[in-house]
Structure formats: C-alpha cells, structure tokens
C-alpha positions as CSV (number, residue, x, y, z in Angstrom):
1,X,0.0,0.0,0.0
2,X,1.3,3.5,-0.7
3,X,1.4,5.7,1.9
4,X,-1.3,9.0,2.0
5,X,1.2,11.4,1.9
6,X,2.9,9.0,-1.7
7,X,-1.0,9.3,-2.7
8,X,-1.2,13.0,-1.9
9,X,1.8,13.6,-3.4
10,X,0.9,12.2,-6.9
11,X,-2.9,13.5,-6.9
12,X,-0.7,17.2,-6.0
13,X,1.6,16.7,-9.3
14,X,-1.2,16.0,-11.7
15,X,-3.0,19.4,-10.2
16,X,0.3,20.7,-11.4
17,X,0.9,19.3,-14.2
18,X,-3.0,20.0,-15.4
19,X,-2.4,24.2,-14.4
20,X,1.3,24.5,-15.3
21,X,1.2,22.9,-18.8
22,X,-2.1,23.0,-19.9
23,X,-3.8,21.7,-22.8
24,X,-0.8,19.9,-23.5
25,X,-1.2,18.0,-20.8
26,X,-4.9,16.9,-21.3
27,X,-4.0,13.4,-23.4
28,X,-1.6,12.7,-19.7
29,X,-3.6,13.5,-17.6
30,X,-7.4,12.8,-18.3
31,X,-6.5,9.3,-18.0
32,X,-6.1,9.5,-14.2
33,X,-9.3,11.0,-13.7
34,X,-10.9,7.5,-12.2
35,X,-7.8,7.2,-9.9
36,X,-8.2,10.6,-8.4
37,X,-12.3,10.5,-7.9
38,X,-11.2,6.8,-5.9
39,X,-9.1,8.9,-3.8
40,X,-12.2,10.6,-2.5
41,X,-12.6,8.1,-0.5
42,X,-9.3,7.9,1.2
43,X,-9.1,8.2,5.2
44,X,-7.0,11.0,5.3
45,X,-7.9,14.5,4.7
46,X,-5.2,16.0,2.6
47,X,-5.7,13.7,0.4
48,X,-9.3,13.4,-0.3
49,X,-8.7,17.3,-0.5
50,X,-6.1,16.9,-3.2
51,X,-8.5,14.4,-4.6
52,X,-10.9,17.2,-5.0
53,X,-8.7,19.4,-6.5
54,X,-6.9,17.1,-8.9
55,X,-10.5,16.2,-10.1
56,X,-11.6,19.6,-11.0
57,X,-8.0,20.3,-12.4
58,X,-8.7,18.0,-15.1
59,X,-12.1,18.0,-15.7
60,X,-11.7,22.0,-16.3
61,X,-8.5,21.1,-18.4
62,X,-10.5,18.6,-20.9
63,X,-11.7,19.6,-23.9
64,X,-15.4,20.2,-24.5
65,X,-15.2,17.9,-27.1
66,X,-14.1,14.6,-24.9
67,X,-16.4,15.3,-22.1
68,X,-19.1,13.2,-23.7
69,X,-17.2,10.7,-24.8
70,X,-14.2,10.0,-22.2
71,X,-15.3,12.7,-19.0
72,X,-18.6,11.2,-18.8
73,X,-18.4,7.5,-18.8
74,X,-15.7,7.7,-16.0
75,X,-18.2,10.2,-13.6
76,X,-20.6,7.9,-14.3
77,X,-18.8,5.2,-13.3
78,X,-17.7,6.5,-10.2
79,X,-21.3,6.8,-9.5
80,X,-21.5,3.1,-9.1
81,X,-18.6,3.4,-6.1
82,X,-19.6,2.6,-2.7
83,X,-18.1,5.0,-1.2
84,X,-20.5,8.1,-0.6
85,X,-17.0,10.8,-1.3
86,X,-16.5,9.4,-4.4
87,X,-20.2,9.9,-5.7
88,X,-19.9,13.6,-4.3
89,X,-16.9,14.3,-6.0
90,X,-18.3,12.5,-9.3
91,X,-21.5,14.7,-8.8
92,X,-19.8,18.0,-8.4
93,X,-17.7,17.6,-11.8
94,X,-20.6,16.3,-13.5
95,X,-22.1,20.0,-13.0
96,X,-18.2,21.4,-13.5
97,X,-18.9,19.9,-16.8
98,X,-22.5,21.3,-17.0
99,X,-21.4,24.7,-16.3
C-alpha cells in the first residue's frame, strides 16, 4: 500500500501538471481522472482534499469535445462506487462539466 502522503503527493503533481502545462497536458492527464475521484474516498484528509482538486483540475482542463465521450463515462462510473465521497466528488464535476 502507498502511503497517504505518496498518494497526496501524486494526486498534488497532476493538479500541477493540469495548471502548469495545460492543454498539453490533457492526453496525460485525463487518463487519471478514475484514480483521483477513488481517492475521495481515502481516510485521510489531505488527500481526499487533493482528490478534489486534482479532479476539478482536469475536468476543467478537458476539452469540450471529450467530455461526452471519455469525461462522462468515467463520472458515471464513479457513480457506481460505494463509497459516498466518491459519488460527491463525481457529482460536483458532472455540473463542473454542465457549467
């Protein structure tokens, strides 16, 4: 198991990566979209907080054109979770993505 503050520390680079290169870094980084809505669910904190971030990071960073097609499915996916953070978080970038 990785550690929280390994798991905060990746969700944290992705933020960065998503606001310091930007579109560029759409085709790297919309791929961990499922990973950081599943860290919603973490016990710690900092990084269901990062989890939020990283989340809206790249669902702002996506282009229009892909939410349909590759945001979606994954949101809707994390609908199915269990956990009750990871439907919130799923929820609040489904209307990021309405917005």
């Amino acid at each position: 198991n990785t550690p929280p503050e390994g798991r905060e520390g990746a969700l944290l680079i992705l933020r960065a990566l998503c606001e310091i290169a930007g579109r560029a870094a759409e085709p790297f980084v919309v791929p961990y979209l499922a990973a950081a809505l599943d860290e919603s669910a973490s016990s710690s904190g900092t990084v269901r907080e990062a989890a939020e971030d990283t989340s809206s990071a790249i669902v702002a960073l996506a282009n229009p054109l892909a939410v349909p097609g590759v945001v979606c499915p994954v949101l809707f996916e994390a609908l199915k979770s269990p956990e009750w953070r990871v439907k919130v978080n799923a929820l609040e970038r489904l209307a990021q993505c309405a917005a």
